[in-house]
FITOR-377293 format. One line per 2 residues: number of its first residue (from 1); for each residue x, y, z of N, C-alpha, C. Coordinates in pm, whole numbers, padded with zeros to 5 digits. Layout:
NUM = X,Y,Z,X,Y,Z,X,Y,Z; ...
# end
This chain:
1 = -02372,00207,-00469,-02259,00116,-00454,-02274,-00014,-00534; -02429,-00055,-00541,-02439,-00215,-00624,-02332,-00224,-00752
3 = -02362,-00055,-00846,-02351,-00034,-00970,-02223,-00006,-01008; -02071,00018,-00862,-01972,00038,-00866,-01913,-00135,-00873
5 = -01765,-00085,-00953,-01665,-00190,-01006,-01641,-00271,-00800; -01632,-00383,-00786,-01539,-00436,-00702,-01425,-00401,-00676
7 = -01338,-00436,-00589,-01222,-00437,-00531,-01188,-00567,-00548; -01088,-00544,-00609,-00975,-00689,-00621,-00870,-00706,-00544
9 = -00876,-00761,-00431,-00796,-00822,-00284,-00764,-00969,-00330; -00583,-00888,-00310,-00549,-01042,-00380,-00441,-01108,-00222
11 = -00490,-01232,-00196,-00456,-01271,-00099,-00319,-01268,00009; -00224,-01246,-00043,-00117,-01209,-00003,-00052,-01391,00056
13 = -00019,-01368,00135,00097,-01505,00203,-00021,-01591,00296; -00028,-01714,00250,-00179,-01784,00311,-00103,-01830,00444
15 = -00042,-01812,00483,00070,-01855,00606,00007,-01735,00726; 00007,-01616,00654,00010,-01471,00694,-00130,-01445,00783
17 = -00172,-01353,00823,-00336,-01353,00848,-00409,-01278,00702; -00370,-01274,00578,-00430,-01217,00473,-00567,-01249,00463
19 = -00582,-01387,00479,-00732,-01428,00422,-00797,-01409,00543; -00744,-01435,00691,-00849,-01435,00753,-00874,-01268,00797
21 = -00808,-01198,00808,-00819,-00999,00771,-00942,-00986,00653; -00936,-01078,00551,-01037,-01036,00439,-01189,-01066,00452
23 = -01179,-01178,00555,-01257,-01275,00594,-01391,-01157,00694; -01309,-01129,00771,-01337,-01032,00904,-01405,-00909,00811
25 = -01323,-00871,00730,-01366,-00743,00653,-01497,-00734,00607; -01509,-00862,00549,-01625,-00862,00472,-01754,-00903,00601
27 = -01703,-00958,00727,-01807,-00979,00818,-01881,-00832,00870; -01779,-00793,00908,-01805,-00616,00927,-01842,-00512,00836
29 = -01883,-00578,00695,-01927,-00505,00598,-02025,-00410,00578; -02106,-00437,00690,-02276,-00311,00712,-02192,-00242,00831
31 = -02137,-00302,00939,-02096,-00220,01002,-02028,-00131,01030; -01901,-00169,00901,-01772,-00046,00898,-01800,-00017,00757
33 = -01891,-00040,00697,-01972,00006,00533,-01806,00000,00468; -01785,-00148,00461,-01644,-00190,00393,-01741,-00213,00218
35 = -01628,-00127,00162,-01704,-00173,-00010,-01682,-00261,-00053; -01782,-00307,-00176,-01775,-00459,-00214,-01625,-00499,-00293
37 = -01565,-00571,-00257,-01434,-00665,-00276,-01478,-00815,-00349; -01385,-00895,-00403,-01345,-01045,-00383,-01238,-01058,-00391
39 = -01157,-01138,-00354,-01073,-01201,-00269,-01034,-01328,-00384; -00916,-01283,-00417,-00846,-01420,-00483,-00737,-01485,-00438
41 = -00789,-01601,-00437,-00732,-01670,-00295,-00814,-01846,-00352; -00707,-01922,-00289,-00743,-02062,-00290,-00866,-02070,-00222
43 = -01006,-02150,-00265,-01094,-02109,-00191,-01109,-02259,-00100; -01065,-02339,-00136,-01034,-02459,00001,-00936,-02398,00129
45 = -00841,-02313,00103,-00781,-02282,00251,-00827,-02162,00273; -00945,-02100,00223,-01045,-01984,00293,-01085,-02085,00340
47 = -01196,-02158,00319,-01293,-02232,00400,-01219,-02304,00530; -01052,-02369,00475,-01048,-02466,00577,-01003,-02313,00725
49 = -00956,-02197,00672,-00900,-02124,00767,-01074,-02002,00850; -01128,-02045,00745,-01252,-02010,00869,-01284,-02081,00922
51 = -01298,-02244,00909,-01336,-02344,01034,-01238,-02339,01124; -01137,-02310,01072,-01000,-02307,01249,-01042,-02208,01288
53 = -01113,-02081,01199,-01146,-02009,01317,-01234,-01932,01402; -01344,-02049,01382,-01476,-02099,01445,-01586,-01991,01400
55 = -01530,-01937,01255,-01616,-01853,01177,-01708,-01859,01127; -01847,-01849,01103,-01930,-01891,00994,-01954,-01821,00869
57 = -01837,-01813,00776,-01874,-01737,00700,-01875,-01833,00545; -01981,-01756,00481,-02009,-01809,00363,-01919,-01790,00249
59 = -01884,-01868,00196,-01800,-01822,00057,-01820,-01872,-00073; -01835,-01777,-00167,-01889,-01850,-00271,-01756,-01792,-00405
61 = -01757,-01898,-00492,-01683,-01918,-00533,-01757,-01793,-00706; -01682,-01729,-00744,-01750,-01612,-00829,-01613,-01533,-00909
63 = -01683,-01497,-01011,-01593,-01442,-01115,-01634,-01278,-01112; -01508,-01239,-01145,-01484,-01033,-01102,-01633,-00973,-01138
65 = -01691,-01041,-01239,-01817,-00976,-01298,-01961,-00941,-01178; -01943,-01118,-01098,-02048,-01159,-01016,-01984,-01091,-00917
67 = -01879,-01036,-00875,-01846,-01009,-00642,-01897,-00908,-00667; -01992,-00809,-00718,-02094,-00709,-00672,-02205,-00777,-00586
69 = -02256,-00856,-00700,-02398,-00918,-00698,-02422,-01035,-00561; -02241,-01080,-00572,-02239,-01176,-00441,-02242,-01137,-00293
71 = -02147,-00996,-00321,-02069,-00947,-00184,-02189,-00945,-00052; -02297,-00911,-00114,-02387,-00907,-00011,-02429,-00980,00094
73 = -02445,-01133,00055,-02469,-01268,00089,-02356,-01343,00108; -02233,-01375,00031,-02124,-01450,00119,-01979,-01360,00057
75 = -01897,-01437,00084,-01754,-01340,00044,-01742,-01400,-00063; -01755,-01326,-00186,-01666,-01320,-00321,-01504,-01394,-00342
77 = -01514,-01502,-00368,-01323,-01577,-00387,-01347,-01580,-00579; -01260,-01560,-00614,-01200,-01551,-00750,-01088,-01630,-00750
79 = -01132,-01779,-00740,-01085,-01861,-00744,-00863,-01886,-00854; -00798,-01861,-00773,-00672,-01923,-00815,-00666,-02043,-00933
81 = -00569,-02060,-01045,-00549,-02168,-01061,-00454,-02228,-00967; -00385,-02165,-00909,-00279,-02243,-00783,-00344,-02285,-00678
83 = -00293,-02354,-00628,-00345,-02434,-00479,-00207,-02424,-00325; -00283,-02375,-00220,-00191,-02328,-00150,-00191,-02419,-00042
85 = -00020,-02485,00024,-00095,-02524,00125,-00148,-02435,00276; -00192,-02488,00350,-00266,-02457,00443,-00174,-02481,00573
87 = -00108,-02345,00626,00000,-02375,00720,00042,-02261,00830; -00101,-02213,00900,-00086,-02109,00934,00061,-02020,01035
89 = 00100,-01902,00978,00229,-01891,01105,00367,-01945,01030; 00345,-02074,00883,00481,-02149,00893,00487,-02108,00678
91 = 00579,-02029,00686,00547,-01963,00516,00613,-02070,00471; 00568,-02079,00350,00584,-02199,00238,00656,-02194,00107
93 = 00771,-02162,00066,00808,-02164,-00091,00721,-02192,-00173; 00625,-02311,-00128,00525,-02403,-00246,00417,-02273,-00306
95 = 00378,-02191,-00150,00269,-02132,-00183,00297,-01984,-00277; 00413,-01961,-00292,00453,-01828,-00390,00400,-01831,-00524
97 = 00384,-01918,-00601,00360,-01920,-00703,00185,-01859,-00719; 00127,-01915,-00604,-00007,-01874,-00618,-00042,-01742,-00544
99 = 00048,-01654,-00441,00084,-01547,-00425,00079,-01433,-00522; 00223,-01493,-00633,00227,-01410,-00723,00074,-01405,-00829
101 = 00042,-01538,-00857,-00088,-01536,-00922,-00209,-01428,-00912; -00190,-01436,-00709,-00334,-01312,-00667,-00312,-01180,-00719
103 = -00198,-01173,-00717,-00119,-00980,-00771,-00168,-01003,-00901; -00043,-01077,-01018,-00100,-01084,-01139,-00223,-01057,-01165
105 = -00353,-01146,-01078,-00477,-01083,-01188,-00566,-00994,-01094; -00513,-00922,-00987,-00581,-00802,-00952,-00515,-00721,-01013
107 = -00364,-00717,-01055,-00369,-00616,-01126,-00474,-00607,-01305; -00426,-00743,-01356,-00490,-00732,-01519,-00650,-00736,-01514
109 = -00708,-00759,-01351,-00854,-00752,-01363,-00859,-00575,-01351; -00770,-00515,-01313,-00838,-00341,-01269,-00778,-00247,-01428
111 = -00676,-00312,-01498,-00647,-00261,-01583,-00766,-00312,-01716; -00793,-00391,-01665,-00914,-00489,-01762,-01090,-00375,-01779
113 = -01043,-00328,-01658,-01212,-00320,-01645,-01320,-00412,-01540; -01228,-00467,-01489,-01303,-00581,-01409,-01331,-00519,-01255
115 = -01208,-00462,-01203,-01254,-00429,-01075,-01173,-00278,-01108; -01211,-00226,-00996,-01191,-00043,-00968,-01065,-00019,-00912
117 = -00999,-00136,-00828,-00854,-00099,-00756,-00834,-00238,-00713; -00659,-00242,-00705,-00588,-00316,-00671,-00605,-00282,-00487
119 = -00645,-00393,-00383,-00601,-00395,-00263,-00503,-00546,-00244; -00376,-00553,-00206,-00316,-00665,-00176,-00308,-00704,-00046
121 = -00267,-00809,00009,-00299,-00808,00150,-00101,-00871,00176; -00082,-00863,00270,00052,-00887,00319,00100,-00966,00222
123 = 00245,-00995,00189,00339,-01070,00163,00463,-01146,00222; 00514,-01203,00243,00651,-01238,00313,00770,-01242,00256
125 = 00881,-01170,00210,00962,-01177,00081,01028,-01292,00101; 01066,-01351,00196,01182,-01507,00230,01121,-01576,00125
127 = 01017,-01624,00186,00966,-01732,00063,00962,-01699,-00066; 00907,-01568,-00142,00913,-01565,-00235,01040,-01525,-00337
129 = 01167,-01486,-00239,01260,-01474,-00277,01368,-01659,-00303; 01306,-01699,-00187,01310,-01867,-00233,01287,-01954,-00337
131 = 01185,-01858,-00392,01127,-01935,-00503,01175,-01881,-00635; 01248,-01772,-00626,01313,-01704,-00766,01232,-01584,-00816
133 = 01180,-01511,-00706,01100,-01352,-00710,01249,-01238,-00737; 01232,-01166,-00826,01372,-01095,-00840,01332,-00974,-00777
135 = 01207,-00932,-00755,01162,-00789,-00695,01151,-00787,-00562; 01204,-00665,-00516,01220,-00615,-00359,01133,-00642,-00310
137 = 01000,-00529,-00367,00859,-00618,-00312,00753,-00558,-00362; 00674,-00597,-00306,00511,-00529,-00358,00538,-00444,-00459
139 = 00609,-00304,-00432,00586,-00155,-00475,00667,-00181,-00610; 00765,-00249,-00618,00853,-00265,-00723,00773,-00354,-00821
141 = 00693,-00484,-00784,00667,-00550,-00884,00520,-00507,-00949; 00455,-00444,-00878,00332,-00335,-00945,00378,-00264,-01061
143 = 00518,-00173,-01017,00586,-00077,-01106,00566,-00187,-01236; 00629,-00300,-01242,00680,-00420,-01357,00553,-00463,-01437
145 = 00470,-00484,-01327,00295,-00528,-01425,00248,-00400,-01472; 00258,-00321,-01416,00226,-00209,-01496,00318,-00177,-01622
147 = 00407,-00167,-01620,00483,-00103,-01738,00456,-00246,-01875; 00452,-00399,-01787,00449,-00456,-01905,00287,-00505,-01945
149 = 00171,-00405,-01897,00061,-00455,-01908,00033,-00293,-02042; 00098,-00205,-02035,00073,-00054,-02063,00199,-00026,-02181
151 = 00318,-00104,-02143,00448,-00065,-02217,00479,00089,-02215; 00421,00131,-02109,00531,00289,-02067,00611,00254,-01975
153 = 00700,00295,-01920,00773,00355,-01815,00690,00414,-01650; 00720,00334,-01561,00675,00376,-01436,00762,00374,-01348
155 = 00735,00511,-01269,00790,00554,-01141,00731,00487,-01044; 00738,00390,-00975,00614,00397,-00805,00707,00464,-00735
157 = 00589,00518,-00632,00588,00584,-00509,00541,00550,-00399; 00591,00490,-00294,00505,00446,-00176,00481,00566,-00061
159 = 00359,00568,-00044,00329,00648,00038,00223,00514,00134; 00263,00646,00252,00180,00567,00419,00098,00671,00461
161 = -00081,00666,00425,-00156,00752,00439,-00283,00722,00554; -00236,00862,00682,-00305,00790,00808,-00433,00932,00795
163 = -00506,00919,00908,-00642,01045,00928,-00551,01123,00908; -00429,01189,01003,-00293,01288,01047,-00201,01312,00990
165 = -00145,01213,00916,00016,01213,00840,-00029,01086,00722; 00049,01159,00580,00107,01123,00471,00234,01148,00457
167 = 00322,01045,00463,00462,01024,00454,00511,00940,00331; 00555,01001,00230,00673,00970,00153,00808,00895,00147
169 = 00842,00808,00149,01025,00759,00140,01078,00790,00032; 01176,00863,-00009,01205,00860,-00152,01304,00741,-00136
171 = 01400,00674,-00098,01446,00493,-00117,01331,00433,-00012; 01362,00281,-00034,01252,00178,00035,01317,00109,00062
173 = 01367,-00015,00036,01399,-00156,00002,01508,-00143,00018; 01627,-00084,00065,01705,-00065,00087,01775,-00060,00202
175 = 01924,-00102,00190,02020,-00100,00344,02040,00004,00405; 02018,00087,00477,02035,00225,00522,02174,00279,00517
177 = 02289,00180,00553,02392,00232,00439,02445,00269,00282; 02326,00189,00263,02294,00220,00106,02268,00376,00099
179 = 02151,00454,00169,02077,00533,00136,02168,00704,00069; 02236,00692,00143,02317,00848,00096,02360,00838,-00054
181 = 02413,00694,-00067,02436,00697,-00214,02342,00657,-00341; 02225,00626,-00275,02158,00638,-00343,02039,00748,-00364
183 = 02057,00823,-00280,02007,00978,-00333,02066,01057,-00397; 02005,01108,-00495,02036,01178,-00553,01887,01344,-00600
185 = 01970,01416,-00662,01848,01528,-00648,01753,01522,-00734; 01760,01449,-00830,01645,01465,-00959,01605,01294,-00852
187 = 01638,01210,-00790,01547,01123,-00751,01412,01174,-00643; 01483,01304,-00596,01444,01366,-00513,01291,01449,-00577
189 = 01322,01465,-00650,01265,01578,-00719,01122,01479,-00775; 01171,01368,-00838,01096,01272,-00929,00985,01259,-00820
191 = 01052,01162,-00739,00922,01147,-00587,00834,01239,-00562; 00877,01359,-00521,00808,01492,-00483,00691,01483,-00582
193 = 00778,01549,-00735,00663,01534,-00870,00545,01457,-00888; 00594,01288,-00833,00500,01237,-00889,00381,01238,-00736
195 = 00412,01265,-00596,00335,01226,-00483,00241,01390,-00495; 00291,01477,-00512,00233,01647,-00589,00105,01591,-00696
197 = 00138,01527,-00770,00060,01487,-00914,-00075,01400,-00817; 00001,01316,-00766,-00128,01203,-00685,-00198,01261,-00633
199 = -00164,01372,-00520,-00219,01403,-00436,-00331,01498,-00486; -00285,01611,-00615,-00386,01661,-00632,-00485,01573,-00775
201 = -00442,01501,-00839,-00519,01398,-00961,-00639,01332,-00835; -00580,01263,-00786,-00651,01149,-00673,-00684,01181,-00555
203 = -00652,01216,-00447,-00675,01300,-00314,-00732,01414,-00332; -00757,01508,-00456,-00833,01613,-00418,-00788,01757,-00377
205 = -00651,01768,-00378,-00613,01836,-00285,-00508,01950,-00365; -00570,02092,-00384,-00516,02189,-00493,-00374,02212,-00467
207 = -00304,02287,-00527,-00149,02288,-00482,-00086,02210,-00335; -00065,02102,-00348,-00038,02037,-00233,00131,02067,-00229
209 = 00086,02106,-00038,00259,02156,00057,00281,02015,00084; 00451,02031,00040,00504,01899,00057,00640,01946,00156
211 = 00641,01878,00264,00767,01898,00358,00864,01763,00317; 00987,01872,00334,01079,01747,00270,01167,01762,00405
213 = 01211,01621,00445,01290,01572,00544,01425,01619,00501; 01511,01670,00588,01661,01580,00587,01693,01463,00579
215 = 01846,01460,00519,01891,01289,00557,01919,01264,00734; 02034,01413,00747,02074,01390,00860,02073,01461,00961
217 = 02116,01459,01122,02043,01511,01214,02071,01657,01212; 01923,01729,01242,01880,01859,01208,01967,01930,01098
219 = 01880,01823,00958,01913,01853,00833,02072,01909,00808; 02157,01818,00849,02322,01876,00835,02374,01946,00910
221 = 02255,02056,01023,02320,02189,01069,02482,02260,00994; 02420,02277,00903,02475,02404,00757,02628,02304,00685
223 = 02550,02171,00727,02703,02077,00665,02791,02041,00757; 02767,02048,00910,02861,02033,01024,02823,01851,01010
225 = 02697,01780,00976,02656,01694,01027,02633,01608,00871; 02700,01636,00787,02707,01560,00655,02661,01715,00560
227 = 02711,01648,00438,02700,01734,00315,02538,01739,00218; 02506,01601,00286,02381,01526,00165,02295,01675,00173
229 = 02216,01710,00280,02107,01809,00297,02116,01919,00185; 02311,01983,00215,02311,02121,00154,02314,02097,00004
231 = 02406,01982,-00049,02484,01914,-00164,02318,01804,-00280; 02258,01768,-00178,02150,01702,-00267,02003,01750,-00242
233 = 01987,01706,-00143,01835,01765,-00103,01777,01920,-00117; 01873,02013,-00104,01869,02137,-00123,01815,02181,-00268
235 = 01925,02106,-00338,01909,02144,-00490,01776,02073,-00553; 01720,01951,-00476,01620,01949,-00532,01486,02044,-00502
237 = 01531,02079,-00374,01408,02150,-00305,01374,02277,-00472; 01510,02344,-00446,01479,02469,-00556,01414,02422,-00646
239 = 01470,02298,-00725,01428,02237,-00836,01281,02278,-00835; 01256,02210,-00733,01075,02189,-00753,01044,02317,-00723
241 = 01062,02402,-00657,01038,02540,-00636,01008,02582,-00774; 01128,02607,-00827,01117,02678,-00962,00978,02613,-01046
243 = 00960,02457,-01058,00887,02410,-01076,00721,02477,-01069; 00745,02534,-00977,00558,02560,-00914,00537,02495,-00834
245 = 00623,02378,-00777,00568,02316,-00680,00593,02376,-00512; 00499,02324,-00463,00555,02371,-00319,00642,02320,-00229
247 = 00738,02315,-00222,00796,02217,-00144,00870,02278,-00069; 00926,02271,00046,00994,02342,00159,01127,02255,00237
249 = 01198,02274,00265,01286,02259,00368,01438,02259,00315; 01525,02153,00333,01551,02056,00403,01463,02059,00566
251 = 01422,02030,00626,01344,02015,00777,01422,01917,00884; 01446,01964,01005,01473,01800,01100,01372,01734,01117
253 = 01444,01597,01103,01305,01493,01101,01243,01501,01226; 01314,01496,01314,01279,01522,01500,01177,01598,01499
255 = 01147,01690,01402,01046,01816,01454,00929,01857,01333; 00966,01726,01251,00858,01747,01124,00709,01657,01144
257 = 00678,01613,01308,00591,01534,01258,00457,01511,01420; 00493,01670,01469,00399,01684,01588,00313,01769,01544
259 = 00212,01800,01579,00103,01810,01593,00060,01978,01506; 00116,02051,01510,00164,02191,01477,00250,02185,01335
261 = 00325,02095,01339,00416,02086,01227,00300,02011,01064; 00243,01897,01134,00190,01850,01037,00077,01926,00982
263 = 00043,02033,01105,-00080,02105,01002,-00002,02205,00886; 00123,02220,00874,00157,02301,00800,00200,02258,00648
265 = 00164,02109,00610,00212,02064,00528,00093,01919,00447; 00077,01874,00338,-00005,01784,00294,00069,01640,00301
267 = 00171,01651,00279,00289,01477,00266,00392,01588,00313; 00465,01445,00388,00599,01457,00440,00713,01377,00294
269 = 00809,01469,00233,00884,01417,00169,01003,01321,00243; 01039,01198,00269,01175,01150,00390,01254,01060,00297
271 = 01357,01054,00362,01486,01018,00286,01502,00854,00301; 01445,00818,00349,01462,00659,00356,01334,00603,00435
273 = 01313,00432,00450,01199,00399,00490,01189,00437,00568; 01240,00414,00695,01192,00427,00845,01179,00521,00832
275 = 01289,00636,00809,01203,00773,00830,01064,00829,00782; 01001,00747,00749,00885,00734,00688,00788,00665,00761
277 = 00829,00570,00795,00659,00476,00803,00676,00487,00962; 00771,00547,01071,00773,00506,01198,00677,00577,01232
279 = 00694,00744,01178,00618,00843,01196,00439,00776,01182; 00417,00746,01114,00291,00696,01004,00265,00566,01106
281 = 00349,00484,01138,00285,00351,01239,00269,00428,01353; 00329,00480,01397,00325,00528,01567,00171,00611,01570
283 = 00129,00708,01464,00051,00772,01488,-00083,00696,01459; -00111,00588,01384,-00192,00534,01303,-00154,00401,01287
285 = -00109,00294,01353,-00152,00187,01320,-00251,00127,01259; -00320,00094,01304,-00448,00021,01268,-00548,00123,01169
287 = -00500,00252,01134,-00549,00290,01022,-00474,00377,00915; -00342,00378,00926,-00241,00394,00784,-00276,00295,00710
289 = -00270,00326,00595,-00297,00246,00462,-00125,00272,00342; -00066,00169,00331,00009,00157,00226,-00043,00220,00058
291 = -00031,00331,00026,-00101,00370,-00142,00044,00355,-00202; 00021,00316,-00343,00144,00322,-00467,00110,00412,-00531
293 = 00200,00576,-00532,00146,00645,-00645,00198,00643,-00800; 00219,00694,-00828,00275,00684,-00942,00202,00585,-01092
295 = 00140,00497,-01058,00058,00345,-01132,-00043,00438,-01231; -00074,00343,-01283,-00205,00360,-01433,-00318,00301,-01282
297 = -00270,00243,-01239,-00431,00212,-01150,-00404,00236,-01003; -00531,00247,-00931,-00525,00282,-00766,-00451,00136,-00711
299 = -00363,00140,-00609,-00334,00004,-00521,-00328,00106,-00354; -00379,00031,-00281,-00362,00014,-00162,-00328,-00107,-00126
301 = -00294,-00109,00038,-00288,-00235,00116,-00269,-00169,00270; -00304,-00247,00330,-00247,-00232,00492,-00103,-00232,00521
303 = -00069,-00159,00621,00079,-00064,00635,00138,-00199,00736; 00024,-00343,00768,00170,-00412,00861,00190,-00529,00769
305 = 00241,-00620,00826,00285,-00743,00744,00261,-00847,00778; 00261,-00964,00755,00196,-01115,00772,00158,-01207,00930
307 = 00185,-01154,00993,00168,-01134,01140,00178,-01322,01141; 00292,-01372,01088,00256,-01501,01119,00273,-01576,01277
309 = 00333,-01501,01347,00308,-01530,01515,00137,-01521,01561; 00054,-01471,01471,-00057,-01449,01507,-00183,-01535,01397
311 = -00125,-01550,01295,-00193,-01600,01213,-00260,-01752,01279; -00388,-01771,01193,-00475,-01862,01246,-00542,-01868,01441
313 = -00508,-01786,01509,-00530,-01730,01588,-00655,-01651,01664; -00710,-01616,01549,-00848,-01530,01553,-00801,-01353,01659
315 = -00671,-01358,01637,-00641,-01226,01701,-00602,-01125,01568; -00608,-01153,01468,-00546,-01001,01373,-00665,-00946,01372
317 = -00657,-00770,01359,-00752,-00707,01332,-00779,-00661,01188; -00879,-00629,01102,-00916,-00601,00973,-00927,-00452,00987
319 = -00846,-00381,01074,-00888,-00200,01054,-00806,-00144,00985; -00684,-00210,00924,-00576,-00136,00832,-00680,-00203,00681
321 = -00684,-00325,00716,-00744,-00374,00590,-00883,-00266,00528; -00926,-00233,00615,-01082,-00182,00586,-01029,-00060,00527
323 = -00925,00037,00622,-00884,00176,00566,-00827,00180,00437; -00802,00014,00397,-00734,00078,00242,-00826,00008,00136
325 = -00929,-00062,00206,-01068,-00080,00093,-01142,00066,00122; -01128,00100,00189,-01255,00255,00146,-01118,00307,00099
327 = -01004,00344,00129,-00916,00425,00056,-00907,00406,-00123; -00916,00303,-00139,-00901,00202,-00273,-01060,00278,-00374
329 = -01116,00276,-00240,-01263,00275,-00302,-01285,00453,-00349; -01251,00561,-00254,-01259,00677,-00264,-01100,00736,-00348
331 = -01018,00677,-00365,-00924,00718,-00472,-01001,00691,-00637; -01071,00541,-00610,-01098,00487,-00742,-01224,00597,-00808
333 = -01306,00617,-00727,-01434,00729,-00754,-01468,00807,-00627; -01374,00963,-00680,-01397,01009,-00535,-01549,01053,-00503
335 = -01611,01065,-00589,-01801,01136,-00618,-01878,00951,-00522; -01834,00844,-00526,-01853,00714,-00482,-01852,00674,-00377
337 = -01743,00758,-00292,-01672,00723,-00205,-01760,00675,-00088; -01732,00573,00024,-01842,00573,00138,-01784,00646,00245
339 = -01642,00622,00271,-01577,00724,00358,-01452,00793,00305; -01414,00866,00416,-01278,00929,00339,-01159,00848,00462
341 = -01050,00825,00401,-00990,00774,00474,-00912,00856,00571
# end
């Protein structure tokens, strides 16, 4: 592990519990054999947010080269040029700029050579949509550093990957009245393609069965209950069929995600968020991990969000955080890996 690349954890919303989740992570580091990370992040409101929270942890201030050599002895910060303020619970417009900063160079440090995978830690979109952020969120603006760090064309894919269930959304960010019109069958198809490609490139996993959701309840019943199932989803199913790929249904969502059902399948394909991540939180909280497939590089993050009712608190837990540093870590070198997620 000395001789493996870092993890680049880029702080997310300093309002949020991001730093102090990273904080914890790295305390529990022999114990939950969390791999070596640093953390870019203002390193005055690390320090001032471990004295609120009566932490003793060391932090030393180190560049992507040194958080191997450091991780051992204190937590690795890769110091920001931004400065955030310090406001736990109360998000800040001011602090976006240095937000966006932590993304920016975990991504150009993993495309660099510097670290092995992108892990981000929560975001809050208000503020950063306050500040003149034009992207939905996370998954979208990865897609953007990637394409303009590479100059190809990228698809992302968000997937929510627990011990039990891998779930797919083919829309995200979106109004759920939006969603019918924005499916379509080659979008359908694209998702499938590229979460098929991930799963067996990165996960390991030879012809991977992909169950594809309905939109609507028990998949249309033959068009009594909307057209989308027979009219879009259908035609992509064949699509990929013909393809070589495996893919099956339209399916009701009601019955795609107990215990019997999920052994019959590798990812759940679903038609919009919730139908996606409820499945994936309910079963796995505290250890679903957020993956982006589709990218030139690995990203994870933890599947909740900035918990600012809790932040500064000393109540968030670091077990989503940890599942998507070993996830980060065993996507990046699966022969490396310390656990499997």
């Amino acid at each position: 592990m000395p001789n493996l690349l870092p993890l680049a954890v880029s702080c997310g919303d300093p309002s949020g519990i991001g730093p102090e989740i990273a904080m914890v992570a790295w305390q529990l580091r022999n114990e939950r054999q969390t791999p070596p990370f640093y953390l870019l992040a203002d390193p005055t409101l690390v320090a001032a947010r471990s004295r609120l929270l009566g932490v003793d942890i060391p932090i030393r201030e180190t560049t992507p080269q040194g958080a191997a050599r450091t991780f051992a002895d204190a937590l690795p910060v890769v110091p920001l040029a931004a400065h955030f303020t310090d406001a736990p619970g109360l998000p800040d417009t001011a602090n976006a700029e240095g937000v966006i900063e932590a993304i920016d160079r975990a991504v150009a440090d993993c495309l660099a050579g510097r670290a092995a995978a992108v892990v981000t830690c929560p975001i809050a979109k208000k503020p950063l949509y306050d500040a003149g952020f034009r992207f939905p969120g996370h998954t979208e603006y990865l897609a953007h550093l990637a394409e303009r760090h590479t100059g190809g064309a990228v698809v992302p894919v968000m997937m929510l990957a627990g011990p039990d269930l891998r779930t797919v959304p083919v829309t995200i960010h979106i109004a759920l009245a939006d969603v019918p019109k924005a499916l379509t069958a080659e979008l359908i198809a694209t998702t499938a393609r590229i979460t098929a490609h991930d799963l067996e490139a990165r996960f390991g996993i030879a012809r991977p069965r992909l169950a594809v959701a309905g939109l609507n309840p028990h998949a249309g019943e033959g068009g009594s209950m909307g057209l989308e199932d027979r009219d879009v989803v259908q035609p992509a199913i064949d699509r990929l069929q013909a393809e070589g790929i495996d893919a099956f249904g339209p399916l009701p969502a009601d019955t795609m995600f107990h215990p019997r059902a999920r052994a019959g399948y590798d990812a759940a394909i679903c038609m919009y968020h919730d139908q996606a991540l409820i499945p994936a939180k309910a079963l796995a909280f505290d250890e679903a991990v957020n993956v982006t497939l589709g990218l030139p590089f690995v990203r994870t993050s933890p599947d909740h969000g900035t918990a600012f009712d809790i932040a500064g608190k000393g109540m968030a837990r670091p077990d989503s955080l940890i599942a998507a540093l070993k996830l980060a870590r065993r996507l990046a070198d699966p022969a490396s890996a310390t656990a499997a997620a």
